[in-house]
PyMOL Python script that loads the backbone (N, CA, C, O; Angstrom):
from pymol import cmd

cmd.read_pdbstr("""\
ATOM      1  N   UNK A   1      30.253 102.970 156.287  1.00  0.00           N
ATOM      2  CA  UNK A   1      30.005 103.124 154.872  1.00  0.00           C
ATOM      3  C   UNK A   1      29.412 104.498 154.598  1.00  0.00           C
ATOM      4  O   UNK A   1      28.985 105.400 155.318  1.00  0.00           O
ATOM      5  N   UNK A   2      29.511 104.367 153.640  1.00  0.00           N
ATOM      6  CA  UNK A   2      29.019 106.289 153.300  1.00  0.00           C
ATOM      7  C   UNK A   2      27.696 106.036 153.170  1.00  0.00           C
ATOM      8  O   UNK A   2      27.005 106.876 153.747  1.00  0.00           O
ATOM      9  N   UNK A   3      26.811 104.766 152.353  1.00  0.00           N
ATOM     10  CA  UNK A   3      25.552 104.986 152.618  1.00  0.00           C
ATOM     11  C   UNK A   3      25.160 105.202 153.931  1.00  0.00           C
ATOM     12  O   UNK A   3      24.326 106.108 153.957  1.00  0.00           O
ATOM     13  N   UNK A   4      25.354 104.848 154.805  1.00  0.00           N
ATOM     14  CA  UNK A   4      25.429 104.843 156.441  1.00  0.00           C
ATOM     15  C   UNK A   4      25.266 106.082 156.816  1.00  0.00           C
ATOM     16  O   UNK A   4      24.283 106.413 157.479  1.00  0.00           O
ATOM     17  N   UNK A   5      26.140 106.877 156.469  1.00  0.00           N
ATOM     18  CA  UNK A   5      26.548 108.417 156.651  1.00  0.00           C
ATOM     19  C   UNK A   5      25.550 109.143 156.507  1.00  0.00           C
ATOM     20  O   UNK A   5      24.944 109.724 157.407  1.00  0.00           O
ATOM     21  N   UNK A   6      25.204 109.162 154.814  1.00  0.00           N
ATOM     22  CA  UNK A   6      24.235 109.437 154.325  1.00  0.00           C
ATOM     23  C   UNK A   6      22.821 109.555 154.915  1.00  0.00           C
ATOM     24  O   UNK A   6      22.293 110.655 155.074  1.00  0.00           O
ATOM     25  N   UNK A   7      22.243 108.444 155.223  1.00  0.00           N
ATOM     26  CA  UNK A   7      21.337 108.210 156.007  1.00  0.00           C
ATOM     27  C   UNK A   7      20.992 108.758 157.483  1.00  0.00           C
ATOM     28  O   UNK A   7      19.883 108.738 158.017  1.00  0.00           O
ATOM     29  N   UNK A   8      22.074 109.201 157.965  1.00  0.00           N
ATOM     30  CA  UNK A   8      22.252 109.744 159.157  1.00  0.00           C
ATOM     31  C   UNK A   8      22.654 111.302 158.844  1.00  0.00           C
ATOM     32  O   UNK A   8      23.439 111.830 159.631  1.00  0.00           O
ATOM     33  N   UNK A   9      22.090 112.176 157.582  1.00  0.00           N
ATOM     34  CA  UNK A   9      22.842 113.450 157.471  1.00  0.00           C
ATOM     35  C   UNK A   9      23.906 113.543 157.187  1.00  0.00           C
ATOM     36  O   UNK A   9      24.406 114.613 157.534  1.00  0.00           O
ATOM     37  N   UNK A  10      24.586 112.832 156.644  1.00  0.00           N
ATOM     38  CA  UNK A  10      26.386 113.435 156.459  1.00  0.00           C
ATOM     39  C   UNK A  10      26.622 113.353 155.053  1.00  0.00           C
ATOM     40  O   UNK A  10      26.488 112.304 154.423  1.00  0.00           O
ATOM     41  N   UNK A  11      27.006 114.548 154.500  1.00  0.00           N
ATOM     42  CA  UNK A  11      27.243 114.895 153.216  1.00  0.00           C
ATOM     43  C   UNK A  11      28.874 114.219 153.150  1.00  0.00           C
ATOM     44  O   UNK A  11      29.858 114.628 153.767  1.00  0.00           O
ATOM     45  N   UNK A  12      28.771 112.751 151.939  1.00  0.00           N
ATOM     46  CA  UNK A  12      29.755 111.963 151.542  1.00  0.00           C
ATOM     47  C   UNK A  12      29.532 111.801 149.833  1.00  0.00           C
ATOM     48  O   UNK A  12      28.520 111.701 149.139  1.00  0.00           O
ATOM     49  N   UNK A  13      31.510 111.835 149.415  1.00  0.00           N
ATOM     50  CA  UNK A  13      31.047 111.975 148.138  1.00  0.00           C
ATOM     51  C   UNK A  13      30.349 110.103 147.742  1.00  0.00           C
ATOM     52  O   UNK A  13      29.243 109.760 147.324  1.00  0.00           O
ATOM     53  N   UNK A  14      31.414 109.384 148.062  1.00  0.00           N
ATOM     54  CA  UNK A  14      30.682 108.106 147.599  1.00  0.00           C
ATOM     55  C   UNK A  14      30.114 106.854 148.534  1.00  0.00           C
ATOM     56  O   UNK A  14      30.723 106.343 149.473  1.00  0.00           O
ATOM     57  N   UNK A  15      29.095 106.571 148.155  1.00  0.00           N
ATOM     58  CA  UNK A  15      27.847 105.557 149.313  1.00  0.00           C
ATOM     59  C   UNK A  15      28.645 103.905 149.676  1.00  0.00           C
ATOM     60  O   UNK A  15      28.313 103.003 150.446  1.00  0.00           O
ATOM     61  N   UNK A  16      29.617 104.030 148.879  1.00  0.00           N
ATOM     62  CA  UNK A  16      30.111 102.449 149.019  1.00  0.00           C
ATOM     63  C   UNK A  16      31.736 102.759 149.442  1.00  0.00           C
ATOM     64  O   UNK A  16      32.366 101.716 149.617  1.00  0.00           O
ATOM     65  N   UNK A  17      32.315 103.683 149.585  1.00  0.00           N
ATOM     66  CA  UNK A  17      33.190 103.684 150.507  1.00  0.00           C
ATOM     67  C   UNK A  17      33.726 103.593 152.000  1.00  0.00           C
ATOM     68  O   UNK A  17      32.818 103.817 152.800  1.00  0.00           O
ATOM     69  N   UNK A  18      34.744 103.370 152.493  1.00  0.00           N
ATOM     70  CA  UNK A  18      34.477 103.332 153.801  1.00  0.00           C
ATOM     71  C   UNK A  18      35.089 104.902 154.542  1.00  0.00           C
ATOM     72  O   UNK A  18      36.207 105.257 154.167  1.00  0.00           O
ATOM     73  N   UNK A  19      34.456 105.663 155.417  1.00  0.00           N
ATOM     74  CA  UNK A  19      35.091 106.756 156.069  1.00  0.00           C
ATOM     75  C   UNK A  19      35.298 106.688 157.196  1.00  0.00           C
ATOM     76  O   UNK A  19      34.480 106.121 157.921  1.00  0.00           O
ATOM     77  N   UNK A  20      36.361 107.196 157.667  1.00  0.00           N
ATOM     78  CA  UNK A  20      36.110 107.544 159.499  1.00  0.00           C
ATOM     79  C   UNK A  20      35.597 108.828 159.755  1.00  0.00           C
ATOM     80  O   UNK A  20      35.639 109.622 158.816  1.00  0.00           O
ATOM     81  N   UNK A  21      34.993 109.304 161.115  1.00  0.00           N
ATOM     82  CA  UNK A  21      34.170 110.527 161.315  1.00  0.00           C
ATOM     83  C   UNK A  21      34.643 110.808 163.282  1.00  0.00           C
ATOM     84  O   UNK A  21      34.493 110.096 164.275  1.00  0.00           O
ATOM     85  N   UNK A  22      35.111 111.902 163.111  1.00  0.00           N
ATOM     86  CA  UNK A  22      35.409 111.944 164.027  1.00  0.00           C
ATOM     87  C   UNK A  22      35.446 113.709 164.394  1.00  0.00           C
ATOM     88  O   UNK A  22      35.691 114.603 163.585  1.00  0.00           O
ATOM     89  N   UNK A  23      35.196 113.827 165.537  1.00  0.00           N
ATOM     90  CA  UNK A  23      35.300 115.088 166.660  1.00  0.00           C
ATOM     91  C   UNK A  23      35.416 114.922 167.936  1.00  0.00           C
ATOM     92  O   UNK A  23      35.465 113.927 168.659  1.00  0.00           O
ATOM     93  N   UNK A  24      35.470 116.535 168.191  1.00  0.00           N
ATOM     94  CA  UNK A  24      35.761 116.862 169.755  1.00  0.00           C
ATOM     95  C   UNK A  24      34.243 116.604 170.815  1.00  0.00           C
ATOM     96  O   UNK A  24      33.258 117.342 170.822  1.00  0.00           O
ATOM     97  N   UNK A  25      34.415 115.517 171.534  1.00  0.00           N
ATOM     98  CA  UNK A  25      33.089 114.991 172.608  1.00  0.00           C
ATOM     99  C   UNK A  25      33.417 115.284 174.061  1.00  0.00           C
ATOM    100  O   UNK A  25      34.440 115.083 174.716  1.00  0.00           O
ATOM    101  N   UNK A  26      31.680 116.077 174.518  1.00  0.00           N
ATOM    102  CA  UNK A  26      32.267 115.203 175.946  1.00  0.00           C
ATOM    103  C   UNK A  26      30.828 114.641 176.221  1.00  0.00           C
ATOM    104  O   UNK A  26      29.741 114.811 175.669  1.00  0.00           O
ATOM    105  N   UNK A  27      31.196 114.006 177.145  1.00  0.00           N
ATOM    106  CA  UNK A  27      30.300 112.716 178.168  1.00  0.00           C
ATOM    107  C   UNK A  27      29.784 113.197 179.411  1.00  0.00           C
ATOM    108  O   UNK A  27      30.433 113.371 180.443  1.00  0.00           O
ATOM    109  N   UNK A  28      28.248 113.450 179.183  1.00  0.00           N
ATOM    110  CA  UNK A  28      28.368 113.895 181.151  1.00  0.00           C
ATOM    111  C   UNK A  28      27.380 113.212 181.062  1.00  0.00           C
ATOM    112  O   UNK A  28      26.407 113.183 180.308  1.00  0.00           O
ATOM    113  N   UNK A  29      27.992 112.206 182.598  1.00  0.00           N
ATOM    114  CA  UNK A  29      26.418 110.739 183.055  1.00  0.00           C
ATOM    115  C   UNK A  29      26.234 111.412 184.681  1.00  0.00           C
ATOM    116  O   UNK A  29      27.023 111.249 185.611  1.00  0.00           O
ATOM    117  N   UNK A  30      25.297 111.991 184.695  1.00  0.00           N
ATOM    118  CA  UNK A  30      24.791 112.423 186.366  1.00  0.00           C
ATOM    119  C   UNK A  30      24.554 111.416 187.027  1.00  0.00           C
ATOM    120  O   UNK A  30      24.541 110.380 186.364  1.00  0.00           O
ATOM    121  N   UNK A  31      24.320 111.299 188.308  1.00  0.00           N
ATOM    122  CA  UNK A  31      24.060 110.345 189.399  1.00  0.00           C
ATOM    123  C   UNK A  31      23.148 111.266 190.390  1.00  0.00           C
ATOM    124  O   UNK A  31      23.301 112.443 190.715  1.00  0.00           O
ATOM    125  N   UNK A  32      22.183 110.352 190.743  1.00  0.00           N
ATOM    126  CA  UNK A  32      21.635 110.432 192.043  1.00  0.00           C
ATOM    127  C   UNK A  32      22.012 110.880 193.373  1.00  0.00           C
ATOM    128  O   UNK A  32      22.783 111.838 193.433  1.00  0.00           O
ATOM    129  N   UNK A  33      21.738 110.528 194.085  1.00  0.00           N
ATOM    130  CA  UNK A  33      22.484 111.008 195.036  1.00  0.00           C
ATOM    131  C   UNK A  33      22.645 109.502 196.091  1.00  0.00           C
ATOM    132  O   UNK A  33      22.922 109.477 197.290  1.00  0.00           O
ATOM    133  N   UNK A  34      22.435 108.627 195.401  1.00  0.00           N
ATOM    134  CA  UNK A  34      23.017 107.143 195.881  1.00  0.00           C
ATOM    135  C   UNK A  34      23.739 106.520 194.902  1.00  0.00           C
ATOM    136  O   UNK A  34      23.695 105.301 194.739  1.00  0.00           O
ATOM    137  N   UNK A  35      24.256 107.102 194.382  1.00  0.00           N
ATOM    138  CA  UNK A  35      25.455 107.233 193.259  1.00  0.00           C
ATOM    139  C   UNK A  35      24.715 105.967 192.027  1.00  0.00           C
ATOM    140  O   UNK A  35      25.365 105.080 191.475  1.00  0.00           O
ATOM    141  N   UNK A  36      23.380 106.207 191.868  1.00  0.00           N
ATOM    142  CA  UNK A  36      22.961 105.662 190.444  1.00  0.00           C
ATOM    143  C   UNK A  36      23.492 106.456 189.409  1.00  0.00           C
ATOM    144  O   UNK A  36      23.915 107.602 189.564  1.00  0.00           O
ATOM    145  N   UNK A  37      23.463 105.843 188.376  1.00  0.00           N
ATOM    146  CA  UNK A  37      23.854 106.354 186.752  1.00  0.00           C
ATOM    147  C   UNK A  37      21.963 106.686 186.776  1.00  0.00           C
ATOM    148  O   UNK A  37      21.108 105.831 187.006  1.00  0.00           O
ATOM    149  N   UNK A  38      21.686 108.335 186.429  1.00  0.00           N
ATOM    150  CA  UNK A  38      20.788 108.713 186.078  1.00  0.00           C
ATOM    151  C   UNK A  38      20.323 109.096 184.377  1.00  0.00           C
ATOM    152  O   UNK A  38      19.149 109.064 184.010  1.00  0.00           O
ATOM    153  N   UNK A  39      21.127 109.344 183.744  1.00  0.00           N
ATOM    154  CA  UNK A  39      21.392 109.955 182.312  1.00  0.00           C
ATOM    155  C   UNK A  39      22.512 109.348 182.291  1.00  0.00           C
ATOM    156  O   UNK A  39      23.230 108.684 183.039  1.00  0.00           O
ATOM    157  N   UNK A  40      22.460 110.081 180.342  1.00  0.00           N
ATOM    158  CA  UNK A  40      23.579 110.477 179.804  1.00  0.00           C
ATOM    159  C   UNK A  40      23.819 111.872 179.008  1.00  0.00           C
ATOM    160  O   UNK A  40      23.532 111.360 177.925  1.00  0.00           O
ATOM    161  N   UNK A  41      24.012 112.759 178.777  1.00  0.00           N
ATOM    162  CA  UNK A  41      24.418 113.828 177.587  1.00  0.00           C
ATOM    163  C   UNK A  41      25.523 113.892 176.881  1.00  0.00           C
ATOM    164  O   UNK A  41      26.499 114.231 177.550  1.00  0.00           O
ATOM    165  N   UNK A  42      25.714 113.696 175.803  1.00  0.00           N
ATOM    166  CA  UNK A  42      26.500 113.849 174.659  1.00  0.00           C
ATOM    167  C   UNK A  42      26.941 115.436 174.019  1.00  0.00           C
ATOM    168  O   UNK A  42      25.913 115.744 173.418  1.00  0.00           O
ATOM    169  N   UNK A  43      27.652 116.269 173.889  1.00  0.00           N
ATOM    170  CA  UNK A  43      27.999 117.289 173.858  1.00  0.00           C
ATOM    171  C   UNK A  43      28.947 116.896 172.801  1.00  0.00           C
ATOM    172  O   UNK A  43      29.868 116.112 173.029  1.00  0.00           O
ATOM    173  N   UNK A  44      28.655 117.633 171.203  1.00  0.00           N
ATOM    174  CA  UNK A  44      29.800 117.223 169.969  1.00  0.00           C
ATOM    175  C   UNK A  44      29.818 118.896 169.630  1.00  0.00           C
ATOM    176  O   UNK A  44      28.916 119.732 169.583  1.00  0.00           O
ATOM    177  N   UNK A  45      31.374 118.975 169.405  1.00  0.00           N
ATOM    178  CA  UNK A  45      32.020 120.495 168.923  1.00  0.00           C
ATOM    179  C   UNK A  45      31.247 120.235 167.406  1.00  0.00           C
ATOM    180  O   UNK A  45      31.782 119.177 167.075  1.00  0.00           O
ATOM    181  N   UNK A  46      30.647 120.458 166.702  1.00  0.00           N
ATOM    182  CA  UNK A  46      30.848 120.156 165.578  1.00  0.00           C
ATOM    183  C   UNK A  46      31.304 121.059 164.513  1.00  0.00           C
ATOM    184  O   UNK A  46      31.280 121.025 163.282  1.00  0.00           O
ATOM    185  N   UNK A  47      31.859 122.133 165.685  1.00  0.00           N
ATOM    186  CA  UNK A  47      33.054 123.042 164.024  1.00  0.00           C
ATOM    187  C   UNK A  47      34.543 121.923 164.006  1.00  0.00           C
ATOM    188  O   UNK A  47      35.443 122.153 163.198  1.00  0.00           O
ATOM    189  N   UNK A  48      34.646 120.604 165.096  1.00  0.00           N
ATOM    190  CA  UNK A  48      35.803 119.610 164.980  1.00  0.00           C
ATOM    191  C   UNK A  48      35.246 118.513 164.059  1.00  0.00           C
ATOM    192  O   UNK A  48      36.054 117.597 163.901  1.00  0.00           O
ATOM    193  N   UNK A  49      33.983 118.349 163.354  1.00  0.00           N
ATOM    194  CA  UNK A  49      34.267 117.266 163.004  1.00  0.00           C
ATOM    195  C   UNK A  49      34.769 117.118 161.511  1.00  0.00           C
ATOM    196  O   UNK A  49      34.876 117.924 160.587  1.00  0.00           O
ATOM    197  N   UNK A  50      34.986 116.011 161.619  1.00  0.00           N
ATOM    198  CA  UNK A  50      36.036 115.923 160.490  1.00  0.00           C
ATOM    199  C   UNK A  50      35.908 114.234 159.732  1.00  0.00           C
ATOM    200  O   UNK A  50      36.312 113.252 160.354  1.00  0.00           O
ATOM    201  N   UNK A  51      35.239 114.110 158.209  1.00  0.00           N
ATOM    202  CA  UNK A  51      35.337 112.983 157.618  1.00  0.00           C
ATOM    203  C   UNK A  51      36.326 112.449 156.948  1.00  0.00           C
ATOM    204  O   UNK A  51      36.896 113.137 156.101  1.00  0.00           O
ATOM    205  N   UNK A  52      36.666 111.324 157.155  1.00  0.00           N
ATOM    206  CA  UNK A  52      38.131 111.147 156.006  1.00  0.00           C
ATOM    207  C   UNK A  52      38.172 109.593 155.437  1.00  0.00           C
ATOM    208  O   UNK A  52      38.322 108.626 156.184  1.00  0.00           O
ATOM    209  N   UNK A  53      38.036 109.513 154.191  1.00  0.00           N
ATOM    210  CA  UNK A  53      37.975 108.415 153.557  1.00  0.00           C
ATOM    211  C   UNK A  53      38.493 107.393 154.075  1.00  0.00           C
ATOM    212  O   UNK A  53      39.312 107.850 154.872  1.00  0.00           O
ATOM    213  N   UNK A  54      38.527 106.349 154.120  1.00  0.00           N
ATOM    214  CA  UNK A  54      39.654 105.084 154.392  1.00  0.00           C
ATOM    215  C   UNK A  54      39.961 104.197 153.598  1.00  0.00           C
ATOM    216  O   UNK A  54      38.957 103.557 153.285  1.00  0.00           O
ATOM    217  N   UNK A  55      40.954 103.806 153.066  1.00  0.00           N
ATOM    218  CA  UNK A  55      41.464 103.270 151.944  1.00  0.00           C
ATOM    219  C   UNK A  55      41.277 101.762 152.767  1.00  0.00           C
ATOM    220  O   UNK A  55      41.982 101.504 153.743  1.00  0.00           O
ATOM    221  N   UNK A  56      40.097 100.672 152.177  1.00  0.00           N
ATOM    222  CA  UNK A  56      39.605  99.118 152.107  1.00  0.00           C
ATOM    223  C   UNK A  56      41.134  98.413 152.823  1.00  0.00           C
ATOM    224  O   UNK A  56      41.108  97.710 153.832  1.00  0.00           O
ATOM    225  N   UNK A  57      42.225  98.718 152.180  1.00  0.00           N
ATOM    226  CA  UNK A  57      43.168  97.678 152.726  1.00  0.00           C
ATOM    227  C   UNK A  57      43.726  98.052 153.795  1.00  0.00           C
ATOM    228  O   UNK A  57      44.214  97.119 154.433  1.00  0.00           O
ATOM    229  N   UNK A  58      43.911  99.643 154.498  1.00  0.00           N
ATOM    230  CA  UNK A  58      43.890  99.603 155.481  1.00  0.00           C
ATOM    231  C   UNK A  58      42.844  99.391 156.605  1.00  0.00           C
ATOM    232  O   UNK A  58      43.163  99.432 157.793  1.00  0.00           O
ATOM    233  N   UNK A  59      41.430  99.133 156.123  1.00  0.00           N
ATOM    234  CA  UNK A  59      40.631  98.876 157.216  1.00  0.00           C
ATOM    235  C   UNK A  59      40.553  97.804 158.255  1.00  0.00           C
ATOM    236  O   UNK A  59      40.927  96.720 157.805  1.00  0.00           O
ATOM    237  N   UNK A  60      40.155  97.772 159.596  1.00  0.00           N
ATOM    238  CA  UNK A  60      40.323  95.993 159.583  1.00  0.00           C
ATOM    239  C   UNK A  60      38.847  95.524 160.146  1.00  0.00           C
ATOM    240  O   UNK A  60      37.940  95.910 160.883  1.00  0.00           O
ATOM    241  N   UNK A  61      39.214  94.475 159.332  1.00  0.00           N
ATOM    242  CA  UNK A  61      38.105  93.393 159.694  1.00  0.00           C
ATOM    243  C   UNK A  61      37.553  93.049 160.873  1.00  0.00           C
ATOM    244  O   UNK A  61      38.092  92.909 161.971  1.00  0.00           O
ATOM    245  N   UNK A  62      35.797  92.856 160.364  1.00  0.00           N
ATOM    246  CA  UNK A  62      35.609  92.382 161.803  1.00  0.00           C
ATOM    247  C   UNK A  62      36.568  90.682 162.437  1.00  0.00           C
ATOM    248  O   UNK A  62      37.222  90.285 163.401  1.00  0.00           O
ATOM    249  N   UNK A  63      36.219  90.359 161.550  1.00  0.00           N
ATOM    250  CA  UNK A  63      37.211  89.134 162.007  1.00  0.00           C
ATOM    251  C   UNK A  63      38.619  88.886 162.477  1.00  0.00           C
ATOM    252  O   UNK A  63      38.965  87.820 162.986  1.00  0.00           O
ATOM    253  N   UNK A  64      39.648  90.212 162.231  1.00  0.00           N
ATOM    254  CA  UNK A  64      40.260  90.432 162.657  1.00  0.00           C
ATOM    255  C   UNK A  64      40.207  90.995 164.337  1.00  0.00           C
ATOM    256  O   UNK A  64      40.900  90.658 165.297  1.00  0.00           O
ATOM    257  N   UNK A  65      39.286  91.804 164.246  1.00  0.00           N
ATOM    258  CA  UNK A  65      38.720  92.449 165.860  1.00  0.00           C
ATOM    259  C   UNK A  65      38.825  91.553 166.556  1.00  0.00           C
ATOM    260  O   UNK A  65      39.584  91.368 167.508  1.00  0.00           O
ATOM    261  N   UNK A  66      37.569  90.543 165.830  1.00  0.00           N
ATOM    262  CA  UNK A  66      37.443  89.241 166.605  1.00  0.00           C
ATOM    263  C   UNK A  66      38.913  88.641 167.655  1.00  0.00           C
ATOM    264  O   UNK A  66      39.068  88.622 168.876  1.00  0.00           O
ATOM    265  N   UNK A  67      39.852  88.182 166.454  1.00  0.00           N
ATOM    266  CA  UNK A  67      41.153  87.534 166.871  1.00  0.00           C
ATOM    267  C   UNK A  67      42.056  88.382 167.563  1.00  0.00           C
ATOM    268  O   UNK A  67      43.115  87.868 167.923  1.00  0.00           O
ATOM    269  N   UNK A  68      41.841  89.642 167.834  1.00  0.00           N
ATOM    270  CA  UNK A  68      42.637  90.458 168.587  1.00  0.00           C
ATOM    271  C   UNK A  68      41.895  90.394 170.101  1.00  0.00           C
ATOM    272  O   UNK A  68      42.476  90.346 171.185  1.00  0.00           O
ATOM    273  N   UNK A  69      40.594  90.406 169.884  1.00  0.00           N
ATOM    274  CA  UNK A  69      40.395  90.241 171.703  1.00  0.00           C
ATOM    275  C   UNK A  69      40.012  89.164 171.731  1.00  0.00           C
ATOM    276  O   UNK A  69      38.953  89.203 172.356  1.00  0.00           O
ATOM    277  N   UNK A  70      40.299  87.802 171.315  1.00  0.00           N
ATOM    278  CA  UNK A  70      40.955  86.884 171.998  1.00  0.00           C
ATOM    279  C   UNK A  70      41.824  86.301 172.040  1.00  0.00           C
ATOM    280  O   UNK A  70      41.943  85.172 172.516  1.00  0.00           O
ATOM    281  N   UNK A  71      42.741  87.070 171.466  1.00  0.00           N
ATOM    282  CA  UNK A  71      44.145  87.249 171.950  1.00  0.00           C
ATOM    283  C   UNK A  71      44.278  88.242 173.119  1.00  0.00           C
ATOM    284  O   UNK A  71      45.204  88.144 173.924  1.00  0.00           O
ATOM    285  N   UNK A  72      43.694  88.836 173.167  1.00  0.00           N
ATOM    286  CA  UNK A  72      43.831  89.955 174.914  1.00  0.00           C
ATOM    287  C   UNK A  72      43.379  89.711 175.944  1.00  0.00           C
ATOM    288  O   UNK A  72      43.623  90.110 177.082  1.00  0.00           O
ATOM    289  N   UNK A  73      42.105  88.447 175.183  1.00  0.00           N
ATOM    290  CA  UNK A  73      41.526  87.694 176.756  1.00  0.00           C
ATOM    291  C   UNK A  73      42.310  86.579 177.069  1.00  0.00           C
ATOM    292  O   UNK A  73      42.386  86.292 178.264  1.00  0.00           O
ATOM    293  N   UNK A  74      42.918  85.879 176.246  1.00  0.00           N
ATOM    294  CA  UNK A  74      44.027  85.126 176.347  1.00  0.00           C
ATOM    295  C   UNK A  74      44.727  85.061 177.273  1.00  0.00           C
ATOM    296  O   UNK A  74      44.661  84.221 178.171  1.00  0.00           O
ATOM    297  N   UNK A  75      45.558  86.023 177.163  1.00  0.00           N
ATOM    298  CA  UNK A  75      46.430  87.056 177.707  1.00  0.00           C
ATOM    299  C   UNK A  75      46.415  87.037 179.215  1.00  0.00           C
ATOM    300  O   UNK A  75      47.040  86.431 180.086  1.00  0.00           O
ATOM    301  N   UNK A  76      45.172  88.204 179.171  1.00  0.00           N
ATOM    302  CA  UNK A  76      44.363  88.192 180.584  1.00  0.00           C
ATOM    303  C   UNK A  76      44.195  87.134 181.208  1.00  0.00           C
ATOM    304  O   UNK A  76      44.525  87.214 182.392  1.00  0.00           O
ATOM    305  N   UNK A  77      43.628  85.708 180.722  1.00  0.00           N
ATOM    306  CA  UNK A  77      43.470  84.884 181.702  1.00  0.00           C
ATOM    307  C   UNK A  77      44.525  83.886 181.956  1.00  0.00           C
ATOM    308  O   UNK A  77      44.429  83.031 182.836  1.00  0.00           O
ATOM    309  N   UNK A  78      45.476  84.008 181.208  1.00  0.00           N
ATOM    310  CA  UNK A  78      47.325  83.676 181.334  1.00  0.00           C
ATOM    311  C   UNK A  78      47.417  83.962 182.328  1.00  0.00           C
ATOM    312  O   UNK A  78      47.590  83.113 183.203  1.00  0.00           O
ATOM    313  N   UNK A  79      47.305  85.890 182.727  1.00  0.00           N
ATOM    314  CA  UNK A  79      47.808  86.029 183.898  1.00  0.00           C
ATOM    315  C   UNK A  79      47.016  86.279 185.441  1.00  0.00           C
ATOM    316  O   UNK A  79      47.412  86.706 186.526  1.00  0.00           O
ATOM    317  N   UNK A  80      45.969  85.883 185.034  1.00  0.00           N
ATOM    318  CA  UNK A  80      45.034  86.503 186.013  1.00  0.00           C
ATOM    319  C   UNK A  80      43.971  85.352 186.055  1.00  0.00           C
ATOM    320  O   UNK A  80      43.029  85.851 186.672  1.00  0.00           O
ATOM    321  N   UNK A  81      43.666  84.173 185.744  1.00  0.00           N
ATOM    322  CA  UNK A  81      43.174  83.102 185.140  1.00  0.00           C
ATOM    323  C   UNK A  81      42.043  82.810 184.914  1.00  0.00           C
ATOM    324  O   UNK A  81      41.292  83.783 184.837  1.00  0.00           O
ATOM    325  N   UNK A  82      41.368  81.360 184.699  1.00  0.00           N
ATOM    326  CA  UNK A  82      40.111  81.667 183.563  1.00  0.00           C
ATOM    327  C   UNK A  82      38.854  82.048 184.147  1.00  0.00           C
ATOM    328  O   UNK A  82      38.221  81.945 185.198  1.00  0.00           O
ATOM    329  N   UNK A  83      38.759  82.678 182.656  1.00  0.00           N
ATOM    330  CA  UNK A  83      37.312  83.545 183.288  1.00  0.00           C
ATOM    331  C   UNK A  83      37.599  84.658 184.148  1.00  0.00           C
ATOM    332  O   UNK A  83      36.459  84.782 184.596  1.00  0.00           O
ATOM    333  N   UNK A  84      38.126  85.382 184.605  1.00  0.00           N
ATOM    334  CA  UNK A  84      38.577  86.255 185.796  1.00  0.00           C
ATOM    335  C   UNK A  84      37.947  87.863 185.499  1.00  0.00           C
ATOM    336  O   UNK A  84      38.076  88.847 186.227  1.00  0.00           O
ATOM    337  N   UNK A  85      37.324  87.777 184.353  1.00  0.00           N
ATOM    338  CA  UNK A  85      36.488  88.915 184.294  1.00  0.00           C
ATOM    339  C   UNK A  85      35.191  88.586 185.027  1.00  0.00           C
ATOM    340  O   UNK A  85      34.776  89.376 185.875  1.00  0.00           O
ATOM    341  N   UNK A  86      34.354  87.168 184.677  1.00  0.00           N
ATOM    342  CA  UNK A  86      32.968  87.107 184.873  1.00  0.00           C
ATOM    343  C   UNK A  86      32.739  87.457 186.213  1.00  0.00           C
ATOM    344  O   UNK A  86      33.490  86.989 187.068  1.00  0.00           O
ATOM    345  N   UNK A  87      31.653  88.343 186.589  1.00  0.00           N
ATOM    346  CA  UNK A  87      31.017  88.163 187.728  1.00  0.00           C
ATOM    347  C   UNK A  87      30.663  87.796 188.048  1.00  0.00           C
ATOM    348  O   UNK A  87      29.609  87.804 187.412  1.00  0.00           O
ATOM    349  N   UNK A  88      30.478  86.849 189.302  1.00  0.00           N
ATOM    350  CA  UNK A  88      29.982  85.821 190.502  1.00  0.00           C
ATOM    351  C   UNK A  88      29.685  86.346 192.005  1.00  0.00           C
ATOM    352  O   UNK A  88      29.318  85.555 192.874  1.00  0.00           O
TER     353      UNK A  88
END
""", "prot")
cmd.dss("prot")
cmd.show_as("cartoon", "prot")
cmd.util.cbc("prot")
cmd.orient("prot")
């Protein structure tokens, strides 16, 4: 939402619309030297970023999200069977 935006610094024309926000990232997670995850750093170009309105009927729902990954876990445990992510 643009109030969202707002709140976080980002110059949006209206507070009740929805935008996407997007740029050029990179990710660097160091390790130890017993291969722990020590950090993280976030690195944003920000002469790439770039806001752009989104028109409500193309957005999708969380509830839609919802029904798409479980339809993919579905899927997954069709072929690979149930539960076959959890760790044990």
């Amino acid at each position: 939402m643009g109030s969202n935006l707002r709140l976080i610094g980002y110059e949006v024309e209206h507070a009740d619309r929805l935008y996407h926000v997007y740029s050029r990232q990179a990710f660097i997670w160091p390790y130890d030297e017993r291969a722990r995850l020590v950090g993280e750093h976030l690195y944003e170009d920000k002469t790439s970023l770039r806001i752009v309105e989104v028109d409500r009927a193309e957005a999708i729902t969380p509830a839609r999200v919802r029904e798409i990954h479980r339809e993919q876990l579905g899927k997954l445990e069709s072929e690979r069977g149930p539960k076959f992510w959890v760790f044990s």
